[in-house]
Backbone as CSV, one residue per row, in Angstrom:
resi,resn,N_x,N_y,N_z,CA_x,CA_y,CA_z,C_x,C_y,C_z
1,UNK,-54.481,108.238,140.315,-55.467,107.318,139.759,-56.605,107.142,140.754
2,UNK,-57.696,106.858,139.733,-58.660,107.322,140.860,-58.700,105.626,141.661
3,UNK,-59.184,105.756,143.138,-59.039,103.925,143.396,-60.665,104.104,144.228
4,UNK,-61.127,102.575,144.539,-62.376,102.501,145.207,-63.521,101.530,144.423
5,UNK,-64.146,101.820,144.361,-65.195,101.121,144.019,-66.670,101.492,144.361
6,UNK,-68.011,100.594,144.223,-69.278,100.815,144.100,-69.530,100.032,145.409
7,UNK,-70.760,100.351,146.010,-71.579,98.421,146.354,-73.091,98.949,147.022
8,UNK,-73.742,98.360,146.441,-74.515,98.534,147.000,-75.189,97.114,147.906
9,UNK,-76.015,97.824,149.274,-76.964,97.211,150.092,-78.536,96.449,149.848
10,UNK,-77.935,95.507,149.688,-79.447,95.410,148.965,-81.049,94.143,150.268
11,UNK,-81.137,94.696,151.605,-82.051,94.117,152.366,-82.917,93.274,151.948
12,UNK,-83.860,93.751,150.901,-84.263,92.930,150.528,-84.149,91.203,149.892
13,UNK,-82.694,90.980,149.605,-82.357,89.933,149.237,-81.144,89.779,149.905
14,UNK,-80.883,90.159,151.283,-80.210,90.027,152.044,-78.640,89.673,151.750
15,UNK,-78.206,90.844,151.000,-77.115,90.871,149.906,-76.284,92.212,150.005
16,UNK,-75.017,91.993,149.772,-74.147,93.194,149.366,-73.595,93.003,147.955
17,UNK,-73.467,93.781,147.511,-72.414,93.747,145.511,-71.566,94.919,145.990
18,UNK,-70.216,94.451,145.699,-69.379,95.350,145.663,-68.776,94.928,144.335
19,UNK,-68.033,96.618,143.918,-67.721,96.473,142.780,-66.509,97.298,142.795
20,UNK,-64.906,96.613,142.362,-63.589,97.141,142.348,-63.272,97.698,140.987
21,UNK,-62.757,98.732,141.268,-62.236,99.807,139.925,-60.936,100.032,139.969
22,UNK,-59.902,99.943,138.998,-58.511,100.318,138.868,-57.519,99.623,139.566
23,UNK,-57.048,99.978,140.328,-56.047,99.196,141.322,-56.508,98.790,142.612
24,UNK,-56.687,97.353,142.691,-57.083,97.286,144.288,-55.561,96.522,144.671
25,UNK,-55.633,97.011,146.456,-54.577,96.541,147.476,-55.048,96.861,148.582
26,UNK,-54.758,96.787,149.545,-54.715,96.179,150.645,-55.403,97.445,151.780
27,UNK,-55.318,98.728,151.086,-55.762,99.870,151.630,-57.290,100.587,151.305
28,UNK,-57.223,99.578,149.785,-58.458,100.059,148.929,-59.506,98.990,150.002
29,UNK,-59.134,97.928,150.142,-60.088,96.800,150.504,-60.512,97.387,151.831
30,UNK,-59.567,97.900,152.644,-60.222,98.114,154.037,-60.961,99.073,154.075
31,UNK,-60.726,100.503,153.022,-61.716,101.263,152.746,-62.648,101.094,152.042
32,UNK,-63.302,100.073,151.550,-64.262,99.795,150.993,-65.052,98.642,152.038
33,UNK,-64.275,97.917,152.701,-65.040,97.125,153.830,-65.735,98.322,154.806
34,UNK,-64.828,99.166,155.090,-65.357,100.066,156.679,-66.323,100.871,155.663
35,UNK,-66.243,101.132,154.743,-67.504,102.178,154.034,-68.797,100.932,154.211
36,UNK,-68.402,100.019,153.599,-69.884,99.064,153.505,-70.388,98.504,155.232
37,UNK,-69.098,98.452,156.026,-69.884,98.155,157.254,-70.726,99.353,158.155
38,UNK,-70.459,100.584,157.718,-71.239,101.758,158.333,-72.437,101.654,157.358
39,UNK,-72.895,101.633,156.801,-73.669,101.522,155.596,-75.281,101.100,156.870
40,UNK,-76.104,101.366,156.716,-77.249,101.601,158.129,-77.986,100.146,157.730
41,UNK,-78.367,99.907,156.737,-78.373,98.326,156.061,-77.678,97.386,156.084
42,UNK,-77.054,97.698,156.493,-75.618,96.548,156.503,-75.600,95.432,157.715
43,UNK,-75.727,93.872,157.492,-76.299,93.091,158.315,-74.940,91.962,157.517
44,UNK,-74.171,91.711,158.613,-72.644,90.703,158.184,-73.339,89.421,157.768
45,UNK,-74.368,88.774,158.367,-75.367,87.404,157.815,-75.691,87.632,156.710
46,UNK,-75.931,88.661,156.167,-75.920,88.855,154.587,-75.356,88.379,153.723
47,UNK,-75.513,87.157,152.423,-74.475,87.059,151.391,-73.794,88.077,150.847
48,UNK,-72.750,88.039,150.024,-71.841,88.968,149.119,-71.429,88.600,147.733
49,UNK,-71.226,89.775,146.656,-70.391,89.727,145.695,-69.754,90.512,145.795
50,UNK,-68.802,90.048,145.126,-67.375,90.897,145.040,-66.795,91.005,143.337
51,UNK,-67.105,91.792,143.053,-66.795,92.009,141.249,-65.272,92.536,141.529
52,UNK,-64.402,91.675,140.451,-62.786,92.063,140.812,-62.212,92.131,138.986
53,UNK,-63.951,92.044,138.070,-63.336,92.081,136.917,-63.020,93.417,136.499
54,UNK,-62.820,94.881,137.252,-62.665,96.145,136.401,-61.188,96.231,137.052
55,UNK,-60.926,95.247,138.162,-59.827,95.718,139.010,-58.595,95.040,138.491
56,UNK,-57.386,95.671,139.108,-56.015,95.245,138.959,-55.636,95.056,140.046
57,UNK,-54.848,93.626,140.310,-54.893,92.876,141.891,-53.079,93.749,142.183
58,UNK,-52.977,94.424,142.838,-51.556,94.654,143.688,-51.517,94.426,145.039
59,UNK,-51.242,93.099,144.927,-51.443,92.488,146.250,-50.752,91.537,146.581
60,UNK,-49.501,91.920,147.691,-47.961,90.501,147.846,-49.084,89.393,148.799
61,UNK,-48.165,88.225,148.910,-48.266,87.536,149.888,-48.839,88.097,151.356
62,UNK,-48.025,88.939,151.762,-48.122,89.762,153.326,-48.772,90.472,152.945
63,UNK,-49.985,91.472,151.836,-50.828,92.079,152.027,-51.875,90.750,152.272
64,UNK,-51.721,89.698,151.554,-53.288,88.764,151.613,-52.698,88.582,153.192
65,UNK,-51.810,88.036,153.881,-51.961,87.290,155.205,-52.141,88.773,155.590
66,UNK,-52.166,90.373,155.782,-52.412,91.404,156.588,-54.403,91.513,156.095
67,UNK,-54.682,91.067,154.693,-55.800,90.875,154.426,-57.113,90.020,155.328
68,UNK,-56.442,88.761,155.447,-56.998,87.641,156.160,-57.100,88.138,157.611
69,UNK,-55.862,88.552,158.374,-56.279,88.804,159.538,-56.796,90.069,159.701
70,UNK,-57.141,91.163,159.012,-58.158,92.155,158.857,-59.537,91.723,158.982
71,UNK,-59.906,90.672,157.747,-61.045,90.302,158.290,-62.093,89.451,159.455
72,UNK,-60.728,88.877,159.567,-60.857,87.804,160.826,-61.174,88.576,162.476
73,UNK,-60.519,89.575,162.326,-60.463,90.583,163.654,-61.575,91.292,163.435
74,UNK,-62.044,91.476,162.657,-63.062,92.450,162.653,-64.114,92.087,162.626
75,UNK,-65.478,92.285,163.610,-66.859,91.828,164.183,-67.694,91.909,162.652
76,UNK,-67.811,92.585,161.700,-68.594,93.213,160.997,-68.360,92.261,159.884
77,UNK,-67.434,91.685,159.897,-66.696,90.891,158.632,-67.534,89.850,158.347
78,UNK,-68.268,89.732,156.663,-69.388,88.739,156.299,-69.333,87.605,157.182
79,UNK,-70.070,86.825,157.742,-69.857,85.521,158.111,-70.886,84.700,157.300
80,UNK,-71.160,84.907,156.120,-72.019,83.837,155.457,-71.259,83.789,154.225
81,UNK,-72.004,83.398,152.955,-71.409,82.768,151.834,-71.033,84.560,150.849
82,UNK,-69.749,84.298,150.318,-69.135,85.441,149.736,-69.010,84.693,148.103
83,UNK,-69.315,85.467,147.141,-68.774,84.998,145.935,-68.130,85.845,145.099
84,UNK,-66.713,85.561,144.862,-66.003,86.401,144.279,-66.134,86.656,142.787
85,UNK,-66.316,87.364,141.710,-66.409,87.402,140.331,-64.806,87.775,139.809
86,UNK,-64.083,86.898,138.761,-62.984,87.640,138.238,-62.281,86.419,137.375
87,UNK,-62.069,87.173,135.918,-61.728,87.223,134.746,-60.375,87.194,134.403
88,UNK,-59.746,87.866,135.088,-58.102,87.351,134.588,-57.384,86.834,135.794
89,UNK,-56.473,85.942,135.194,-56.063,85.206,135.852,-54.909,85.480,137.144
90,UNK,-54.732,86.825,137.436,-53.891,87.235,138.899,-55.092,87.005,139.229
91,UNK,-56.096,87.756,139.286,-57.288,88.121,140.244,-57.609,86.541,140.937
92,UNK,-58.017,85.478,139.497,-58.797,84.153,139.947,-57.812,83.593,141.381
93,UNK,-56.660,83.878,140.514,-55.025,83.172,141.731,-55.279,83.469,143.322
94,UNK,-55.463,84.609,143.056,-55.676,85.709,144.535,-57.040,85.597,145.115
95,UNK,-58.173,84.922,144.539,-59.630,84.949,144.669,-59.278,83.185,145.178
96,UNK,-58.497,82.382,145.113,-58.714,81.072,145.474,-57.520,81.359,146.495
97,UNK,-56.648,81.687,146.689,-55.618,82.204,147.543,-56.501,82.255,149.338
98,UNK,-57.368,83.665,148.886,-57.851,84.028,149.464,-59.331,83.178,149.806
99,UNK,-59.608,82.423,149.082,-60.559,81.439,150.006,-60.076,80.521,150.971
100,UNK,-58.970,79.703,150.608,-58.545,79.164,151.524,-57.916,79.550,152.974
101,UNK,-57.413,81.019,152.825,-57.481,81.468,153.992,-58.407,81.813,155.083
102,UNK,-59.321,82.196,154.141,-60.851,82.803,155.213,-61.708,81.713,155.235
103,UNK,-61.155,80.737,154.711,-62.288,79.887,155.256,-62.704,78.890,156.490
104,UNK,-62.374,79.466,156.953,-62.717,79.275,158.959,-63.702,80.236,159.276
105,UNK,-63.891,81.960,158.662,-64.865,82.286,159.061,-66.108,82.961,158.093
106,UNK,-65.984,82.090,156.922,-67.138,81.993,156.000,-66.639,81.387,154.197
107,UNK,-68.028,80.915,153.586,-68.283,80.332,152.760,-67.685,80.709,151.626
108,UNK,-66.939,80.996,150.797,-66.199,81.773,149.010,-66.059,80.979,147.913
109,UNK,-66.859,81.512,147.317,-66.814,80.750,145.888,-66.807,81.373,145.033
110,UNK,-65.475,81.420,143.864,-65.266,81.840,142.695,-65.224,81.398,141.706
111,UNK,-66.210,82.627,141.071,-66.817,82.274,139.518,-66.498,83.503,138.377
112,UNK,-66.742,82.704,137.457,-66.355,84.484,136.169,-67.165,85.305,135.736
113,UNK,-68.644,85.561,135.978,-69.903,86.132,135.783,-70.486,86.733,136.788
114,UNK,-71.133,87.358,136.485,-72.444,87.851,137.410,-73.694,86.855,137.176
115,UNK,-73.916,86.301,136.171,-74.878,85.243,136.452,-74.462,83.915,136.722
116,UNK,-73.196,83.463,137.130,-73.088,82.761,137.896,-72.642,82.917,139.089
117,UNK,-72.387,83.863,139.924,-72.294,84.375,140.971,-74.116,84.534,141.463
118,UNK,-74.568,85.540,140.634,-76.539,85.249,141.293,-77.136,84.174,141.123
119,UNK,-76.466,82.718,140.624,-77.055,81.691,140.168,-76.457,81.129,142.142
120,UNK,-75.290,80.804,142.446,-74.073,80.543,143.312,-75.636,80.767,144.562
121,UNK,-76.092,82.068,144.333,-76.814,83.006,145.812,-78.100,82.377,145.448
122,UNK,-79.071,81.641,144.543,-80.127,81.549,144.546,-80.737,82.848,144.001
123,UNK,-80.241,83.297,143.365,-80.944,84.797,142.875,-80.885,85.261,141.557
124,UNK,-82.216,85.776,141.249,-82.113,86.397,139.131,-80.750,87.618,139.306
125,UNK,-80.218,86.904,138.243,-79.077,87.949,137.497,-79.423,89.653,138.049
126,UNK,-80.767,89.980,137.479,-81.148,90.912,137.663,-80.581,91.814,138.616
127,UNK,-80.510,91.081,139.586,-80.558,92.144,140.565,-79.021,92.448,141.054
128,UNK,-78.494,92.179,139.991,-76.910,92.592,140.076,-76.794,93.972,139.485
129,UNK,-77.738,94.459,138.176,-78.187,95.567,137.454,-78.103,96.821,139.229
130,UNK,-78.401,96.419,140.387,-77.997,97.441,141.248,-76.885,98.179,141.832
131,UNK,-76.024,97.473,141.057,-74.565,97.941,141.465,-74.540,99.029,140.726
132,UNK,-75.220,99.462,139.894,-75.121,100.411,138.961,-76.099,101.143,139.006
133,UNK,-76.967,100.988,140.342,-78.702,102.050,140.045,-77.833,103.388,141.272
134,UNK,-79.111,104.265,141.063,-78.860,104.930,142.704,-78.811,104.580,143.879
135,UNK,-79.038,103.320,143.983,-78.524,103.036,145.435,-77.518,102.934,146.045
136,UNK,-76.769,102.548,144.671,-75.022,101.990,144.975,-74.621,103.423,145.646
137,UNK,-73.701,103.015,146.517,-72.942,103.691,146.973,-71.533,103.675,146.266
138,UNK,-70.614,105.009,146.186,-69.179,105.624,145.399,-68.446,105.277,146.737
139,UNK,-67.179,104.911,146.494,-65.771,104.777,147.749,-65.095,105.220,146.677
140,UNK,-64.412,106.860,146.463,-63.475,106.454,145.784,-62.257,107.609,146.508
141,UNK,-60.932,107.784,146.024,-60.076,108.066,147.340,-59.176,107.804,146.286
């Protein structure tokens, strides 16, 4: 099965969109973090989305606490406001799970849209339409 996801860099609005496809866990996430932190645009003060509505969460307890301290250890890891997007209800579980853990080293707020996630950032919907232009970048593996 194919696993990975999209995201694109977007400088100008000092933003990342990532976007999860098929099965995410605990291997998909770190390869999709280290793809977006090499990324030559890529500035961690940057806000984030995180689209988790195409995905399927396989993810225990001890992947979120091996999750949390992944990001915590790692220099590159957002330190501003993250907003998670997701629609069924493992994902939302695991999307509030996971705020309360990381939140010592940044902001998460989960919502069920893309326009309330670009509403969340101060920003037109619009420019969520980039997760899907040529800029986005493919992780898939």
């Amino acid at each position: 099965m194919n696993r990975g996801g999209d995201f694109v860099v977007v400088p100008e609005h000092r933003l990342v969109i990532e976007r999860f496809i098929n099965v995410i866990d605990l291997e998909t996430v770190q390869r999709m973090s280290f793809a977006i932190w090499d990324h030559p645009d890529y500035d961690k003060y940057y806000q984030g989305i995180v689209d988790l509505r195409d995905a399927k969460m396989n993810v225990s307890i001890l992947d979120m606490v091996k999750l949390v301290r992944f990001f915590i250890k790692h220099d590159q890891t957002v330190r501003s406001i993250l907003v998670i997007i997701a629609n069924k209800s493992s994902s939302i579980a695991w999307a509030f799970v996971y705020k309360e853990r990381i939140a010592s080293i940044m902001n998460v707020h989960v919502v069920q849209s893309e326009e309330s996630a670009t509403a969340q950032l101060g920003l037109s919907s619009e420019v969520f339409d980039l997760i899907n232009s040529e800029r986005a970048t493919q992780v898939r593996f």
